[in-house]
BAPATI-361247 format. One record per residue (C-alpha): residue in one letter; x, y, z. Coordinates in pm, 1 decimal. Example, Ala and Ser with C-alpha at 12.3 -4.5 7.8 and 13.67 -1.06 7.14 Angstrom:
// BAPATI-361247
   code          u          v          w
      A     1230.0     -450.0      780.0
      S     1367.0     -106.0      714.0
***
This chain:
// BAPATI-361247
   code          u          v          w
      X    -1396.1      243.4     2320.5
      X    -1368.2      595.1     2440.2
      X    -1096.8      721.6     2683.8
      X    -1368.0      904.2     2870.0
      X    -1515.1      583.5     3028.3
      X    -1231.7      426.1     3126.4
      X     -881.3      517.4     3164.0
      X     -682.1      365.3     2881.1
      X     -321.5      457.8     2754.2
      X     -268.8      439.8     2330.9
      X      111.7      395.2     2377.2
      X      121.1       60.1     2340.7
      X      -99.4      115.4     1992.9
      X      132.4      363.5     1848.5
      X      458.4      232.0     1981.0
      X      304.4      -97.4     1800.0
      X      184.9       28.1     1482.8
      X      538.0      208.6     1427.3
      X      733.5     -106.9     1483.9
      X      483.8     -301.8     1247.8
      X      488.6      -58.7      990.8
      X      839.5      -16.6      957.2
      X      812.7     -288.9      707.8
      X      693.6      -75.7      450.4
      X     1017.3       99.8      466.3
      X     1196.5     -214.0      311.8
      X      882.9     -184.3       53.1
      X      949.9      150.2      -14.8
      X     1274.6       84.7      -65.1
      X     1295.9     -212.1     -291.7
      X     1022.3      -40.4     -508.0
      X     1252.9      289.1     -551.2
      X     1596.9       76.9     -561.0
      X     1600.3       78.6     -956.3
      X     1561.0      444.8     -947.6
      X     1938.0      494.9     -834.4
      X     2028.9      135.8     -955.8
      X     1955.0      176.2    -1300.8
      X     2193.3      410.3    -1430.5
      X     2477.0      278.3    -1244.1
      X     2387.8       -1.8    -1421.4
      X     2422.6      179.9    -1762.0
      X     2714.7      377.0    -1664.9
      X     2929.1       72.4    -1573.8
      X     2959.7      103.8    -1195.8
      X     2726.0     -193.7    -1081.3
      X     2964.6     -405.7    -1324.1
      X     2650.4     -606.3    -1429.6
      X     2598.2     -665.9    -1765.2
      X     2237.2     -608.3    -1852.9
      X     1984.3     -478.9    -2128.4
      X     1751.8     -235.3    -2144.0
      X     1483.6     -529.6    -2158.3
      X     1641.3     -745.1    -1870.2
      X     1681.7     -423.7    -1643.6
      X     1259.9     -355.6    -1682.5
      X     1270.9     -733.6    -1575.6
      X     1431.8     -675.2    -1303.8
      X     1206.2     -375.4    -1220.6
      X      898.8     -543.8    -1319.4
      X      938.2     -882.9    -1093.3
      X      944.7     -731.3     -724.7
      X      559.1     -662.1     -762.3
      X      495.7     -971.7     -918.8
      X      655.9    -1205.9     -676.6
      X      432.1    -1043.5     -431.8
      X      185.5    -1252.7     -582.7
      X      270.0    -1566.9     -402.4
      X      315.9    -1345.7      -98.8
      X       17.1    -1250.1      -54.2
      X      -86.1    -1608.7      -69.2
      X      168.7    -1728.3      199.9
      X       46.6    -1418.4      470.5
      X     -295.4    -1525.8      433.9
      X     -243.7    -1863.3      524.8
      X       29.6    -1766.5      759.4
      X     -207.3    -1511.6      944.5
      X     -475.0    -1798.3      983.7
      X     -280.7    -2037.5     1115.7
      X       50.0    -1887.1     1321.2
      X     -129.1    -1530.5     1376.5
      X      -89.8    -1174.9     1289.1
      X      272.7    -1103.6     1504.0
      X      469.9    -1447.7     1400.0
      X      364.9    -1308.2     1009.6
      X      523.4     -993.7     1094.7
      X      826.3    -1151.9     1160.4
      X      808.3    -1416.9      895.8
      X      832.6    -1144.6      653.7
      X     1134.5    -1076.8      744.6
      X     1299.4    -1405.7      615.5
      X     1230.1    -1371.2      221.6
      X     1347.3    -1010.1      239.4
      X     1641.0    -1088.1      385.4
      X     1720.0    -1323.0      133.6
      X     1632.0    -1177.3     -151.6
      X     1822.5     -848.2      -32.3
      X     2132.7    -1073.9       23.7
      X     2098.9    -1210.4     -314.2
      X     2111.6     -908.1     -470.7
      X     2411.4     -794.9     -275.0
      X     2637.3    -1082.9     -426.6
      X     2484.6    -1120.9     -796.1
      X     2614.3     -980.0    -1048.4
      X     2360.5    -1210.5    -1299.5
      X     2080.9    -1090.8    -1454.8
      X     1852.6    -1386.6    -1401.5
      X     1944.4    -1412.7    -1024.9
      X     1880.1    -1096.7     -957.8
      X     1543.0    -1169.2    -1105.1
      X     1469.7    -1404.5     -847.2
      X     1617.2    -1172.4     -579.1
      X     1364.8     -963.5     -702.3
      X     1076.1    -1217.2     -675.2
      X     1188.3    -1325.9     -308.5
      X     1164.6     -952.8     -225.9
      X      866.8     -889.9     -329.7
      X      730.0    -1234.0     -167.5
      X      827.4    -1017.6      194.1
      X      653.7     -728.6       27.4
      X      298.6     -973.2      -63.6
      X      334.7    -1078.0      330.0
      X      376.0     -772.1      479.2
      X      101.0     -581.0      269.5
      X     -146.2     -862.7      390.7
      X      -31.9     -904.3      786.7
      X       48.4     -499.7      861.3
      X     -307.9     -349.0      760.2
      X     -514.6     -636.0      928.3
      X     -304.4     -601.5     1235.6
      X     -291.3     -207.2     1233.5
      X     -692.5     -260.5     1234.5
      X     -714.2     -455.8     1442.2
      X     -552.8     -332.4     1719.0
      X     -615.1       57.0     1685.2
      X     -889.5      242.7     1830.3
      X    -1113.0      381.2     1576.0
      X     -995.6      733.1     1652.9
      X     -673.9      674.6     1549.3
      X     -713.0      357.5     1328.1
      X     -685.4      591.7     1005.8
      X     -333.7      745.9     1174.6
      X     -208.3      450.6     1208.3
      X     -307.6      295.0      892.3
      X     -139.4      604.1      718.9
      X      200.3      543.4      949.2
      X      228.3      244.2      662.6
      X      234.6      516.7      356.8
      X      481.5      728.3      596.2
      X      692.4      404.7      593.8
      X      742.5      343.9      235.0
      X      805.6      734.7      194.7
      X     1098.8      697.5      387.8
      X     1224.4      387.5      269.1
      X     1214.0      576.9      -90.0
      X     1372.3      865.8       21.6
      X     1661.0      636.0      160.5
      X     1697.3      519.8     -176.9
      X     1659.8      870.8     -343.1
      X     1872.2     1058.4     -123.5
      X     2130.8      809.2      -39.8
      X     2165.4      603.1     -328.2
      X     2254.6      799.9     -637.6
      X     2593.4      897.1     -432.9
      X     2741.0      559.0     -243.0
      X     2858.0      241.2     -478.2
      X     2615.0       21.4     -561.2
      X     2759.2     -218.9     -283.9
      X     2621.8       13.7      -34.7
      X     2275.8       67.1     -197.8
      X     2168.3     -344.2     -162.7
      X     2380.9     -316.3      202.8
      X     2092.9      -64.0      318.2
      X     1820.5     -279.2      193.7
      X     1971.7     -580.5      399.7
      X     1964.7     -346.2      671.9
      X     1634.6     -231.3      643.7
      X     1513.2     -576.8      658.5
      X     1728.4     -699.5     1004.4
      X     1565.2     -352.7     1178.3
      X     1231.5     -441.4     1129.6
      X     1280.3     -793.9     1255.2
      X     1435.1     -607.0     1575.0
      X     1144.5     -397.5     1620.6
      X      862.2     -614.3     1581.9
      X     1016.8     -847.2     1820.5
      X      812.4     -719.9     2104.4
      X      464.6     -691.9     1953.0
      X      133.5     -782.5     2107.6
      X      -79.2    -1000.5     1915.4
      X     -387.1     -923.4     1790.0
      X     -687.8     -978.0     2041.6
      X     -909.7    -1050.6     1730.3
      X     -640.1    -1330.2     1604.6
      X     -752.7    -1505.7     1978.3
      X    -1115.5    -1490.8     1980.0
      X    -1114.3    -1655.3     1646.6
      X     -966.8    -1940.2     1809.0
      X    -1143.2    -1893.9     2139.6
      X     -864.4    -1808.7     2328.1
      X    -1050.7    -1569.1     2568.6
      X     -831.7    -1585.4     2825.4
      X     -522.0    -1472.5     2597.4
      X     -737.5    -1196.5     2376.8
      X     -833.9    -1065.7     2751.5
      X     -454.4    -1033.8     2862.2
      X     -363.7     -847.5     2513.1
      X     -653.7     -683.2     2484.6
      X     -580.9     -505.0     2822.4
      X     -261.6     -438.3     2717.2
      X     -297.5     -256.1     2355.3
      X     -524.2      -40.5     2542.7
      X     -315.4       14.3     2830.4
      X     -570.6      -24.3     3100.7
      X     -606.5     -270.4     3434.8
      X     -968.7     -226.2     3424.8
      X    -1089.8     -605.1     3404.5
      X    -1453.6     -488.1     3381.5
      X    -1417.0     -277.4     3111.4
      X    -1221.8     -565.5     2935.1
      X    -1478.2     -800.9     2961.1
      X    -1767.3     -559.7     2833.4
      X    -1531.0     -504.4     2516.1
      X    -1459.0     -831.4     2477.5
      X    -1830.5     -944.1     2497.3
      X    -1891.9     -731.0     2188.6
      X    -1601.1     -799.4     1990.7
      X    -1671.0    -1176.1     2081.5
      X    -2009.4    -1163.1     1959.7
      X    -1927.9     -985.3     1624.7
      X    -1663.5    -1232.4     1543.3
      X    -1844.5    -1538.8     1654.9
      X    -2138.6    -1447.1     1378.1
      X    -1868.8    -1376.5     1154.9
      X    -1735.7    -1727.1     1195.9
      X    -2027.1    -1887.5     1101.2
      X    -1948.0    -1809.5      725.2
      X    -1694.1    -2031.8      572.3
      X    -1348.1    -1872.6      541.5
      X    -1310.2    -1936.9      190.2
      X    -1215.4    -1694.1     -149.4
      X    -1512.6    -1908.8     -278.1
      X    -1763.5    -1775.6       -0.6
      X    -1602.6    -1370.9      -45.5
      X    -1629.3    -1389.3     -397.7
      X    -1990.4    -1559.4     -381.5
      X    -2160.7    -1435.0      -77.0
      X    -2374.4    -1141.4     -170.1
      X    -2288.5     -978.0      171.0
      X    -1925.4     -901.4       77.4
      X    -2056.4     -801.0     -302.2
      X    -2017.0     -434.2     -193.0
      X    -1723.0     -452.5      -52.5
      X    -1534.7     -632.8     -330.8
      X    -1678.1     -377.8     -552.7
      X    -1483.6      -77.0     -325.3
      X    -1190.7     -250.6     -329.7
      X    -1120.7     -392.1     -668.8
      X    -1195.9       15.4     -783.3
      X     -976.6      115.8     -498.3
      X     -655.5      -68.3     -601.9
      X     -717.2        0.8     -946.0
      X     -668.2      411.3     -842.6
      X     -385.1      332.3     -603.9
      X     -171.7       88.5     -858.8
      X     -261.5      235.6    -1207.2
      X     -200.5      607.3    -1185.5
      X      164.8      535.5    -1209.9
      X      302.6      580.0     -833.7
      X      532.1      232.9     -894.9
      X      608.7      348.5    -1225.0
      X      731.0      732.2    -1163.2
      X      914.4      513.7     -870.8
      X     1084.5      317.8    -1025.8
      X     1244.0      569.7    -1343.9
      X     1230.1      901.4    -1151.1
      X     1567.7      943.7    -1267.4
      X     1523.2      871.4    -1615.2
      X     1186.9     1099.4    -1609.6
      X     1417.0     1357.9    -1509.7
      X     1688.4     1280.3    -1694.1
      X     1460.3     1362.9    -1989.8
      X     1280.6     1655.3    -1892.8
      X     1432.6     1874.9    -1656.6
      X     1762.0     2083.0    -1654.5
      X     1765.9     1997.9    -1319.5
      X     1993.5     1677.0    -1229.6
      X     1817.0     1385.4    -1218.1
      X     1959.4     1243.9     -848.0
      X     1874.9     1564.1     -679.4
      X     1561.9     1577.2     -760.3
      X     1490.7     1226.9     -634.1
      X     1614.0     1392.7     -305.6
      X     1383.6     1634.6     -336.5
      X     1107.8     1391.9     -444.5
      X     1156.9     1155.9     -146.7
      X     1189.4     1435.5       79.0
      X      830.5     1582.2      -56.2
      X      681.1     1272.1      -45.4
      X      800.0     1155.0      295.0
      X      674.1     1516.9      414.5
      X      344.7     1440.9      251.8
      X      321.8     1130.7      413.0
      X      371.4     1254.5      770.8
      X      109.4     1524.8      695.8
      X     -172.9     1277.4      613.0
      X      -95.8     1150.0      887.6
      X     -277.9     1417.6     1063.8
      X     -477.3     1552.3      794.2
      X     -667.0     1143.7      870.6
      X     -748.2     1259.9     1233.8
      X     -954.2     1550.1     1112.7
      X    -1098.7     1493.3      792.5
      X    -1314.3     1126.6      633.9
      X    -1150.9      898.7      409.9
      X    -1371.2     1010.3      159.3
      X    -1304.7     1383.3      143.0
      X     -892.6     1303.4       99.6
      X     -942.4      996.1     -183.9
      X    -1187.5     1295.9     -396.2
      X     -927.1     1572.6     -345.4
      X     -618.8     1299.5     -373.9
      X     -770.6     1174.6     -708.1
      X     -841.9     1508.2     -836.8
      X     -534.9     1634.1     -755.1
      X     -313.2     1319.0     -924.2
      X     -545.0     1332.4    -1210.8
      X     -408.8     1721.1    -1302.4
      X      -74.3     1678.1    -1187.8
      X      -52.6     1369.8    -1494.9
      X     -221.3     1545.9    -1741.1
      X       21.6     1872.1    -1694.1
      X      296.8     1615.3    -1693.5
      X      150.7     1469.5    -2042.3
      X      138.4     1829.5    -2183.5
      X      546.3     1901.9    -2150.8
      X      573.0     1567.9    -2342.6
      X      316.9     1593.7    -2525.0
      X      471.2     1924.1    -2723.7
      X      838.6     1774.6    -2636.7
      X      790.2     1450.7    -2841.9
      X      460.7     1511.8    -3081.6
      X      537.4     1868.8    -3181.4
      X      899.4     1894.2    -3123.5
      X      907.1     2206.7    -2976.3
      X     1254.9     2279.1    -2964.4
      X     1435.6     2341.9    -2589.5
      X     1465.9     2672.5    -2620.1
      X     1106.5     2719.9    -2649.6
      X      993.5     2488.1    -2412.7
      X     1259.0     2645.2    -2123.4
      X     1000.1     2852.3    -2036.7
      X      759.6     2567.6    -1916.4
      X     1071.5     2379.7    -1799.2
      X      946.5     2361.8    -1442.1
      X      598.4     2181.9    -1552.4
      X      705.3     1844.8    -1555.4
      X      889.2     1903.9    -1175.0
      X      588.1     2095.9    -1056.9
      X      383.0     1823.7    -1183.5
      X      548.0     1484.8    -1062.3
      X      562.1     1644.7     -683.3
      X      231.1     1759.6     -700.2
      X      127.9     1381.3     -805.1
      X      350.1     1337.6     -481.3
      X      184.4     1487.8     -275.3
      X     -188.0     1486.8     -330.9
      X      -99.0     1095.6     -416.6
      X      -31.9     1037.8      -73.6
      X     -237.3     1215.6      155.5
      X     -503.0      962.9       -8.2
      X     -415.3      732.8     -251.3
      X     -114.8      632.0     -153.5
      X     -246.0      433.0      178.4
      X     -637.2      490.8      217.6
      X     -699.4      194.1      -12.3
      X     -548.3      -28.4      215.7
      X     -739.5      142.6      528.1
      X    -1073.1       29.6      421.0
      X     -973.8     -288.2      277.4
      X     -879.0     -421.8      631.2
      X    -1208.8     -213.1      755.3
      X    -1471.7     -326.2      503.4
      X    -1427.1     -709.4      569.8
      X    -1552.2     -918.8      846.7
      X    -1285.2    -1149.0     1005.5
      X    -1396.7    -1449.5      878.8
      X    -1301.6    -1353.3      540.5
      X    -1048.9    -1060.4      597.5
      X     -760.7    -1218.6      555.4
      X     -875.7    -1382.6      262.7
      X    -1059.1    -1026.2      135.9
      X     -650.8     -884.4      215.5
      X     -465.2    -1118.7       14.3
      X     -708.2    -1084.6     -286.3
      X     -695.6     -727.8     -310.7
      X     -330.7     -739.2     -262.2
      X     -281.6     -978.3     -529.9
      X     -512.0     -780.0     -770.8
      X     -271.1     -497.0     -642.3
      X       65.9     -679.4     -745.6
      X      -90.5     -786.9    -1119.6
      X     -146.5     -411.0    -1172.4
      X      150.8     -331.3    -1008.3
      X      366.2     -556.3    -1257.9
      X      176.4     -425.1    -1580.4
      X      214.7      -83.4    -1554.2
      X      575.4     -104.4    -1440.0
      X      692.6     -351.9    -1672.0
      X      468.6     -179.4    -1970.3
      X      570.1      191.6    -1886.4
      X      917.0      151.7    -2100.4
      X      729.3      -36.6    -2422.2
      X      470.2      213.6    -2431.5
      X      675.5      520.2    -2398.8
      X      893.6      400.8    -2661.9
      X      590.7      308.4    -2901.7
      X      329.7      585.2    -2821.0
      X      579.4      869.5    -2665.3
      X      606.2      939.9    -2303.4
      X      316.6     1160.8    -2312.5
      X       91.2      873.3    -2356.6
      X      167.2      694.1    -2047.7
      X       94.9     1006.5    -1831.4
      X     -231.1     1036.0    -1988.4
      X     -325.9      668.4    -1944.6
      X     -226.7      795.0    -1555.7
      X     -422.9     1090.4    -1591.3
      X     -725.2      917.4    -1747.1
      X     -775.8      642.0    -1454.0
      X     -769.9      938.5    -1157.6
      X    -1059.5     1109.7    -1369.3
      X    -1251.5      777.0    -1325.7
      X    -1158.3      765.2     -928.6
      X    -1294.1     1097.6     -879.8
      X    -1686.0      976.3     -987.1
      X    -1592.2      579.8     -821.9
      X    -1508.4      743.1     -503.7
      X    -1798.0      998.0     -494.1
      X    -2029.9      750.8     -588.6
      X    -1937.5      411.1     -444.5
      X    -1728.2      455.5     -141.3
      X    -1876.0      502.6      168.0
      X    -1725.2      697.7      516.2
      X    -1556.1      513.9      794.8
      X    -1402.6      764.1     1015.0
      X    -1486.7      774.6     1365.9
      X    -1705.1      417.1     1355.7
      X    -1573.0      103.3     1545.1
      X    -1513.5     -218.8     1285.9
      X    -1780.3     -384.9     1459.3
      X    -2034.2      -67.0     1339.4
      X    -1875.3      -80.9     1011.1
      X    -1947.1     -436.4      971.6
      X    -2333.6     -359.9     1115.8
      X    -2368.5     -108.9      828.2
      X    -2248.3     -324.7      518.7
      X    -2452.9     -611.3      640.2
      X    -2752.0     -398.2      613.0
      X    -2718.8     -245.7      293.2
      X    -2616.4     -609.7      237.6
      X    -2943.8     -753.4      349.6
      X    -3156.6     -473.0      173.0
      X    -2947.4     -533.0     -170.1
      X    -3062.4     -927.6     -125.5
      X    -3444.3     -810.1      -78.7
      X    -3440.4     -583.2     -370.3
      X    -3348.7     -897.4     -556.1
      X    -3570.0    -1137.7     -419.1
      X    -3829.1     -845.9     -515.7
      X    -3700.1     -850.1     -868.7
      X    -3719.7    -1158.4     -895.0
      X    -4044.5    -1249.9     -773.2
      X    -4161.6     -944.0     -988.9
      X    -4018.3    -1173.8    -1289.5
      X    -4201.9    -1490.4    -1211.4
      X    -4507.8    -1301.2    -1221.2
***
């Protein structure tokens, strides 16, 4: 779907992918809302009365009650389509934000929580497949990466802006957040793919010509023809979780994925999220709240820049040197607490490697998100056909929010049992793995149409099946 055939226009894509996206900036920001939230908790100001155990609760439940979220957009995107999802994400996150504004009880803002993160499960399912979907595989890994740009800035809101206005003000922003994305995706084009599932020709031709800003009917209809025929064999297959989890064509692919969220959810991004303050707090001369600023700022930076650094380089290349580089940045982390709480190294001694644990957390930031951070989610709406990628979404998203809810809600009983150290080594330990998973297992997808991604893991699908009918044959011998 080159430009240089036809003359096509890719504002509609971005202007598109931006509005959708935005989402992730209410994600970002109900992630990193117990970073400033937490010690105006302990300090008195929130005028809550809550423990130690009920506040990792409250932490802990956001990426759990994505759970059932993730369960709602798949069935939503199915049966209303990708843009009414969009929107529908809008109306749990609005209430749960709302519900935190009022509370000031422990157990309802536990179920604020939950309802917050159900938006969260919904839009982490819709945005990807849409993004996809719609994007032109030169700039389908930009876009995808406009999601991790999102939640950066939704963080830094919370960073920057919430350690210094009441904590009023803090849940007012989220409620915001949630009532400008509902304004911006107003306007959004479905997605032609969503249409020829249903065999609505006529309507994937009318916003198929408009994503790709063209009036060339011809040139339509040859693009259509081919996306037509890919989905149509896709559609053959049952839509089922039993079919993806059975069918030995998608065997690959679940493999990718499962390893894939594992890196992006258990090398502590959620955790060092959700406590940068008390991290800092307990390491660094430097006040806590300004280096969130300086955090968010980083990582929103970061963000933007793998933004471009998708356009030029494979998916591959930026996991290995993300995972590497997250995998160093933990361990140097572990070493300052490692001598802080095993040794006990006393402060004046360990002033001179003060700097380790900032130097380390941002570098986590950054190398975290030029690959990590949003790359997973790329390929999991890439490696799927559509007959299951929906279902293939929500899966991976739920396996997301399980590991998403043990490592936040463990992170404070193992740093108190094992020392903090521990739990950046755990961190460290897991981006080691990625670096071999990801060299090994994950294959390229830059600059290849979903259609020739599909082609390729249905043949390394149909070879795997022939080396085991071989095998087996071999056996009854």
């Amino acid at each position: 779907m080159g430009s240089t055939a036809v003359s096509i226009s890719r504002k509609v894509q971005y202007l598109a992918g931006i509005s959708v996206s935005f989402a992730f900036t209410f994600t970002g920001a109900a992630l990193s809302w117990p970073s400033p939230a937490i010690p105006k908790f302990k300090n008195g100001e929130a005028n809550i009365q809550i423990t130690d155990e009920q506040s990792s609760w409250v932490v802990a439940l956001c990426p759990l009650g994505a759970l059932p979220g993730c369960y709602f957009g798949q069935i939503l995107c199915e049966r209303i389509g990708r843009r009414r999802t969009a929107l529908a994400a809008l109306l749990p996150g609005f209430l749960g934000a709302l519900l935190l504004l009022f509370t000031k009880t422990p157990w309802i803002m536990c179920v604020a929580r939950i309802t917050m993160g159900i938006a969260n499960g919904i839009t982490a399912v819709v945005t990807m497949v849409y993004l996809t979907e719609i994007a032109d595989k030169e700039i389908r890994g930009a876009l995808g990466m406009l999601t991790q740009v999102m939640i950066n800035g939704g963080s830094l809101v919370m960073y920057g802006v919430g350690p210094f206005v009441s904590y009023t003000a803090l849940n007012s922003i989220l409620l915001s957040l949630s009532v400008i994305y509902a304004l911006l995706c107003l306007w959004i084009p479905e997605s032609p793919y969503y249409h020829l599932k249903d065999g609505r020709i006529d309507a994937a031709k009318k916003v198929f010509m408009i994503i790709k800003g063209t009036k060339d009917e011809a040139w339509a209809n040859e693009q259509l023809a081919i996306m037509r025929q890919h989905v149509q064999e896709s559609m053959e297959n049952k839509t089922t979780a039993k079919e993806l989890l059975t069918n030995l064509r998608y065997r690959k692919a679940l493999y990718i994925v499962a390893g894939l969220k594992v890196l992006q959810y258990m090398t502590g991004q959620c955790a060092i999220q959700a406590y940068l303050e008390p991290i800092f707090r307990q390491s660094s001369s430097v006040s806590g709240p300004y280096v969130s600023i300086v955090y968010g700022l980083v990582q929103f930076g970061a963000g933007i820049g793998a933004t471009f650094l998708t356009g030029y380089y494979g998916r591959r290349i930026l996991m290995l040197i993300s995972s590497t580089g997250v995998a160093l940045s933990m361990t140097a982390v572990g070493i300052y607490f490692f001598l802080q709480d095993v040794y006990r190294i006393s402060p004046e001694k360990l002033a001179s490697i003060s700097a380790l644990p900032l130097v380390g957390v941002m570098g986590f930031n950054i190398l975290y998100s030029i690959g990590l951070g949003n790359l997973p989610y790329i390929l999991q709406a890439e490696l799927f056909p559509i007959n299951v990628k929906t279902v293939a979404s929500s899966l991976a998203t739920m396996i997301a929010c399980i590991l998403n809810f043990l490592v936040t809600k463990s992170y404070q009983g193992i740093k108190d049992a094992f020392g903090h150290y521990s739990v950046f080594w755990s961190f460290a330990s897991i981006a080691y793995f990625g670096i071999f998973f990801i060299y090994f297992f994950v294959p390229e997808t830059k600059g290849i149409t979903l259609e020739e991604v599909q082609d390729n893991m249905k043949m390394e699908a149909v070879e795997l099946e022939q080396l085991n009918k071989d095998d087996n044959d071999k056996a009854k011998k």
